[in-house]
N, C-alpha and C positions, 0 to 999 in steps of 0.2 A: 865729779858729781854729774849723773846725767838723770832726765827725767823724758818720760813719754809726754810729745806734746800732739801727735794726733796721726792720723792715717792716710796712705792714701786710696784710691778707688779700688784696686784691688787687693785691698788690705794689708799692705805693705806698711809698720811701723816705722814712725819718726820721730828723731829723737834729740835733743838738747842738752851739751855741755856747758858747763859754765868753769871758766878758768881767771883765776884772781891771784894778783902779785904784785907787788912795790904799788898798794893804790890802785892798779888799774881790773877793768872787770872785764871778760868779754865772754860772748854767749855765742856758739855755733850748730847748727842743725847741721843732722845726718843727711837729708837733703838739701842735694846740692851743694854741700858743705858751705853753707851757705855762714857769712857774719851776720851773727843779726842785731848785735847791739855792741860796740864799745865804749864803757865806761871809765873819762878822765876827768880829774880835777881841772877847774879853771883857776887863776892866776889867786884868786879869793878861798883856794879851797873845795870850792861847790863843786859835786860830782853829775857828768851828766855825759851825754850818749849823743857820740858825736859821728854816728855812721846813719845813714837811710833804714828803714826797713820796718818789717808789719807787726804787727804783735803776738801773732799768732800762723801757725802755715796757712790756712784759708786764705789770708793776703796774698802770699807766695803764689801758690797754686792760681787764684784770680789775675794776677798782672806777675803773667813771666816776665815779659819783653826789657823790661829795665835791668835786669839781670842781676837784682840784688845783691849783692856783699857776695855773691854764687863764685866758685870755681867755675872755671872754661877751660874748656877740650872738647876735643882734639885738638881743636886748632883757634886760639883765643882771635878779633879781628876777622877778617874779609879774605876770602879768596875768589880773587876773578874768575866770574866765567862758570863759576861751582864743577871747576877740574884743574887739574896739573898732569902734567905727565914725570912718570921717576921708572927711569931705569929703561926707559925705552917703552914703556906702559902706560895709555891715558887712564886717569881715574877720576870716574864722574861722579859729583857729589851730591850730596840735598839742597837743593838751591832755597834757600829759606830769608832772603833780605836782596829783592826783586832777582836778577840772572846771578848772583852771587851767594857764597856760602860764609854764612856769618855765626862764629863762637862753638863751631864743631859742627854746624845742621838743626835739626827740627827736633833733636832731643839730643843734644850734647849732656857734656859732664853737670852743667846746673838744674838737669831733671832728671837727674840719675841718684837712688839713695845709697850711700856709701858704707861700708862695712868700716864700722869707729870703733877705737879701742884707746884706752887711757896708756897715755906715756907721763913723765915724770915731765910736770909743769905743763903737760898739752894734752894733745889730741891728736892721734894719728888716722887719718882716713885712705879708704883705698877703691880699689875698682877694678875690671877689668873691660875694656872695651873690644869685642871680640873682633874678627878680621874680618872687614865688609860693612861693618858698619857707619852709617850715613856715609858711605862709598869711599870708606880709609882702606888701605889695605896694613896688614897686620894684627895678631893681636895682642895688645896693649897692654899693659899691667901698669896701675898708675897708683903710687903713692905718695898723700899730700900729709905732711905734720905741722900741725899750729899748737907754736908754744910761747911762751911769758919768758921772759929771762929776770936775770935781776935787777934790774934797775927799770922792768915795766915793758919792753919793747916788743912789739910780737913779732913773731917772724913766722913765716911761711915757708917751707920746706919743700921741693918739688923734686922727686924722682919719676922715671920708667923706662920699662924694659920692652923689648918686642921681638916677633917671632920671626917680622919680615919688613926689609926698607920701607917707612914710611915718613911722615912728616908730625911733627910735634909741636906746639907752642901752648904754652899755660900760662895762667894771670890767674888774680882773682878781680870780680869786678864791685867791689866796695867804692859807696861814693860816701865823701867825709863833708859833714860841715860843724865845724869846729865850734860853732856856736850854740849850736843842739837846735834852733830852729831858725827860721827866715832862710832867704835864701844866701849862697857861699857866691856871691859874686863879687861882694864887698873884701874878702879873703887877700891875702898879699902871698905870689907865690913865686918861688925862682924854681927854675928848672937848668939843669950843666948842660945846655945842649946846643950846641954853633950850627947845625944844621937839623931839617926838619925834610917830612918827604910828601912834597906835593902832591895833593887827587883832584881829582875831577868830583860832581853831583853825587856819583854813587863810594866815594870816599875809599877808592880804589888808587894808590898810587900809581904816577904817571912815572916812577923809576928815576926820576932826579934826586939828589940826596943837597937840599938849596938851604943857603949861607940865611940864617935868619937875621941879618944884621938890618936894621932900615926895616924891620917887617913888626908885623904885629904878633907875631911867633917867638920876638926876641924876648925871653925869661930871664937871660944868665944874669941879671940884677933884678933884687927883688922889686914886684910893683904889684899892682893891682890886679887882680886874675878877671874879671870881668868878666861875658860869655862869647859863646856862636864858637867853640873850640869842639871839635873832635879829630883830632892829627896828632899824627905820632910824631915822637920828638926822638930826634938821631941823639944817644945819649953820647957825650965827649970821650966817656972813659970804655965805651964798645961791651965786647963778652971780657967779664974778668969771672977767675975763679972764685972769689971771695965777693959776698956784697960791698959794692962801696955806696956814700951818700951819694946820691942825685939830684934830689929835690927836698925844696923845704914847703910849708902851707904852714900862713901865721891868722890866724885871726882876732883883731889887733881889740875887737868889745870886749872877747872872755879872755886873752893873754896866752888861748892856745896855742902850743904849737906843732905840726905832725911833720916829722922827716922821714923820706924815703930813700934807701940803701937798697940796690939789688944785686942779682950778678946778669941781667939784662943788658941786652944795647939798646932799648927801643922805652919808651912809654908813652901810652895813647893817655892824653888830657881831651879830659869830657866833660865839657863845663853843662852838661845835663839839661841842656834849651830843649830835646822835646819826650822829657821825660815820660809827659803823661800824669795822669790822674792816679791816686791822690795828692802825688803832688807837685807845686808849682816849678816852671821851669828854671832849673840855676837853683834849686833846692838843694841840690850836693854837686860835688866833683869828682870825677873817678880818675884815679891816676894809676894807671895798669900797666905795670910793667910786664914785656915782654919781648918779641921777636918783631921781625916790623908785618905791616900787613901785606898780604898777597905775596910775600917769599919763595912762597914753593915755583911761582912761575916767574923770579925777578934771579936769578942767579947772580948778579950783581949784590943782593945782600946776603946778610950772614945768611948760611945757611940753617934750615930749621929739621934737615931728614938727619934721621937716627934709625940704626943699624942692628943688625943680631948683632949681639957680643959689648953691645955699647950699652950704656946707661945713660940716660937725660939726666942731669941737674942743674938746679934751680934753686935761687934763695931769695929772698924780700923780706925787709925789716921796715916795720913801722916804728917809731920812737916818737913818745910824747911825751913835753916838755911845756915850761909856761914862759911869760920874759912879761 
């Protein structure tokens, strides 16, 4: 079921899914495919919406920068310097988050409206991001599917294809508080991940891949998520073909719980300290799985370039549950 929820400036329609299963509810725009609401029972029954976001696009449109519940691409995270070179070719980028390129550039995939078509239990969305654009080369055919399965869990589906070597990384950036209001710092959270990848101010990795044992980066038992987090966590179990668990987020008033499964080696935890208005800081958590940041110029991690004749894939499973 979709419905017209409003336009943009140059009259370009947008539009709203709603998809419902085992209990759970969630609502995504054709903008930016953006999540705009998930609806879960808490441990009592009571249904409520435990992701960020506006009520209507006008929100969206007013306060991009938090990058609500949105898809990202080109390149989800930070790339130094807003260049890399591939193939023997510098490619300069849109430097949009001070000398660096952040979440694809100045109009990535989460201000882009996507062409949606209904699949069986989802929503398939797609795009094509042409060659040149915010200084990628190639171009890009991206398609993203959200769907419900049987027992409630969504899953995020990531493919694309391209015309000419370039680089890739996708996420979506949904921030979850399990409680439906106040802030998630109270939240209890584990993450599988023995090392993490140090930055500097501008949250640019310094290329180390360091043991979080003894740090305040150490998740792999569950405790308190707390804030002032924006680092990517080296996941234990690296690129698998198949999503595995990763992380767990419990929050211990409503008895929710959300598990994260991907086929990711990397996830940036964003305990949301400076969200911005409307609202307060530590109000949600984003947990984005992806490739790690700045890769394209770090040849030491997984690689993120994709080729003619290749195909990106990508998976991420949300699962909620009570205890």
């Amino acid at each position: 079921m979709n419905e017209l929820i409003g336009t943009l400036s140059d009259g370009t329609p947008v539009h709203r899914w709603a998809l419902e299963r085992a209990g759970v509810r969630v609502r995504i725009l054709s903008y930016g495919g953006i999540v705009q609401d998930v609806e879960v029972p808490d441990r009592d029954g009571r249904t409520g919406n435990v992701v960020l976001g506006f009520d209507g696009l006008d929100g969206y449109l007013a306060h991009p920068e938090p990058f609500l519940g949105a898809l990202i691409g080109r390149y989800a995270n930070r790339i130094g310097g807003a260049r890399f070179t591939l193939d023997g070719t510098e490619h300069v980028l849109a430097p949009n988050d001070g000398p660096n390129s952040l979440h694809g550039g100045e109009r990535g995939f989460d201000k882009r409206v996507w062409d949606a078509g209904e699949v069986a239990h989802g929503l398939r969305l797609s795009l094509v991001a042409e060659d040149g654009e915010e200084g990628f080369p190639g171009r890009l055919e991206v398609t993203v599917t959200y769907t419900l399965d049987e027992r409630g869990a969504l899953h995020i589906a990531y493919e694309a294809v391209t015309d000419a070597p370039t680089h890739v990384n996708l996420t979506n950036h949904t921030y979850w508080n399990l409680a439906g209001s106040g802030t998630a710092g109270g939240h209890e959270l584990r993450v599988a991940a023995s090392r993490y990848t140090p930055s500097g101010p501008d949250l640019i990795p310094a290329g180390e891949l360091a043991d979080v044992s003894g740090t305040r980066y150490d998740f792999r038992e569950t405790r308190k998520a707390g804030g002032g987090y924006d680092d990517n966590f080296v996941l234990d179990k690296g690129v698998t073909a198949a999503a595995e668990e990763v992380a767990e987020l419990y929050d211990p008033a409503s008895g929710r719980v959300l598990t994260v499964a991907t086929t990711e080696p990397g996830m940036q935890v964003y305990t949301a300290d400076h969200i911005g208005e409307p609202f307060e800081p530590g109000a949600g958590i984003a947990l984005e799985t992806q490739h790690f940041p700045d890769s394209p110029n770090r040849p030491e991690f997984p690689s993120t370039v994709l080729r003619p004749g290749e195909v990106f894939r990508s998976e991420t499973v949300y699962g909620f549950s009570v205890r």
